[in-house]
C-alpha positions, 0 to 999 in steps of 0.5 A: 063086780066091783073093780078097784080102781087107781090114782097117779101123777106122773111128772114127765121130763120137761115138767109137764105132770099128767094125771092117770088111772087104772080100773082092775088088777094092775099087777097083771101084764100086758096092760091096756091103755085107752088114747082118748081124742080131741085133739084138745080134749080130757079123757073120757073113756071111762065107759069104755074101760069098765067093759074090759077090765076084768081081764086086764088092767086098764090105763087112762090118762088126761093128755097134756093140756087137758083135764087134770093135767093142765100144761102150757106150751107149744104141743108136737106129736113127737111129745105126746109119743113120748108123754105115753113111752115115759107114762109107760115105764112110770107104770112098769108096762113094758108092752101095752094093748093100745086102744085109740079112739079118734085122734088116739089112734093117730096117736097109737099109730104114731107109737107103734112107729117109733116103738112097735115093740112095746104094742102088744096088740092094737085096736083102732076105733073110729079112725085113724082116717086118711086120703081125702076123707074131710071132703065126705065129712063135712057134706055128710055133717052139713046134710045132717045139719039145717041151714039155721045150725050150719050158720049159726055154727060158722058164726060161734066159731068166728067169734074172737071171744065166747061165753061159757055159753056159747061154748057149749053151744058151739060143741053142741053143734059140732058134735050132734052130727056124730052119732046115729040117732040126731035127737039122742045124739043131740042130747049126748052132745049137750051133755058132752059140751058141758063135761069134756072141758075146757077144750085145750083149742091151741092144742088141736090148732098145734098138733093137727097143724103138725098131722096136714105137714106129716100126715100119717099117710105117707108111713102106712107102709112102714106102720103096716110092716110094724103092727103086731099080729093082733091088730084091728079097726073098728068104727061106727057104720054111721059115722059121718067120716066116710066108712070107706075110707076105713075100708081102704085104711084096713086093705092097706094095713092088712088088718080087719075092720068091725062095722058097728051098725046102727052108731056113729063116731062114738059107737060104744054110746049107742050100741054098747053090746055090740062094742063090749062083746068086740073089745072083749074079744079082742082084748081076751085074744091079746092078753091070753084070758 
């Protein structure tokens, strides 16, 4: 079935402009918004949105900084909570199904903080991830990895300049580790490297700096007595950012976590079905279709 899709530009107040689309019928409510991650990356939740906008709207955008919506200046989390509160009266959404993915479910969470009634339900796929979970990550990465890569990654990222070429082979490096099957994931990232571009680095230098001084840890409570009924984790049992600490994120919000076996970081890349028939699900239950 074909689905219509729709085009914006919303300028926000401080000027920045950020360019959004929709997939399927944005007279209905409440609508989904997908939060794309990187730090520092365009959107790229396309896939993911074609799997629910039957039964409901679904928004994008390309944060600022990023993709079509290039931006310069110093980036805060606060700014990108208000980026979504301002896209969301631009777009007449006054509670939203909030669907973050990695860094966007930091995002996501960071709303609900500030605006928990404007969340409608919220589903957080692979992340956000807190405690001491970087430790777990980079040894698992690092057993994924030969010696020749591990090195040959530390040497592109110390280069004060890279190529085109090196660019791509650095995210190639940084990224192949995240999914289940290392030849087809090697093969996702190559092509990621080339498509998820530029990458916006002071952006992710920015905002993860501002997420080590405030970490989203110390709020866990508050956010747990502000989440809406329907909320819920999901990640990529192969995911080399340790499950468990997902399973100690979902004991201390009180929320159930999917597992999605056989997938990593991106799981709906590498066990479509099993993400589509969950985000249905899920989205089904929230928006009452």
């Amino acid at each position: 079935m074909t689905m219509r899709e729709t085009r914006g530009l919303v300028s926000m107040t401080d000027g920045a402009r950020l360019r959004w689309v929709a997939l399927g019928d944005t007279a209905r409510r409440p609508a989904v918004v997908l939060l794309h991650g990187g730090p520092g990356l365009p959107d790229y939740l396309g896939e993911v949105a074609h799997m629910i906008a039957d039964l409901a709207p679904v928004y994008r955008y390309d944060q600022r900084g990023t993709g079509r919506s290039p931006w310069r200046g110093a980036h805060s989390l606060a700014r990108h909570v208000g980026d979504l509160t301002e896209l969301l009266n631009a777009w007449d959404v006054p509670e939203a199904v909030l669907i973050g993915h990695s860094y966007g479910t930091d995002l996501a969470s960071r709303f609900c903080l500030r605006h928990s009634g404007r969340v409608a339900a919220m589903l957080l796929m692979c992340g956000p991830f807190v405690g001491d979970w970087h430790t777990g990550y980079r040894a698992e990465r690092d057993l994924r990895m030969s010696a020749a890569q591990r090195a040959r990654l530390r040497a592109l990222k110390e280069m004060p300049r890279r190529t085109e070429e090196q660019e791509v082979e650095l995210l190639t490096l940084a990224w192949f580790t995240d999914h289940s099957d290392p030849e087809r994931g090697r093969q996702r990232a190559a092509w990621s490297a080339r498509r998820r571009r530029p990458v916006n680095w002071s952006m992710n230098s920015d905002l993860g700096a501002e997420g080590r001084a405030d970490p989203l840890d110390a709020h866990l409570a508050e956010l747990r007595a502000l989440l809406p009924a329907r909320t819920g984790l999901l990640g990529g049992a192969d995911d080399p950012r340790p499950m468990s600490a997902l399973d100690a994120l979902a004991a201390r919000l009180g929320v159930p976590l999917t597992r999605i076996e056989g997938a990593g970081h991106e799981p709906w890349l590498e066990q479509p079905d099993a993400v589509r028939t969950r985000l249905r699900r899920f989205v089904r239950d929230a928006v009452g279709a």
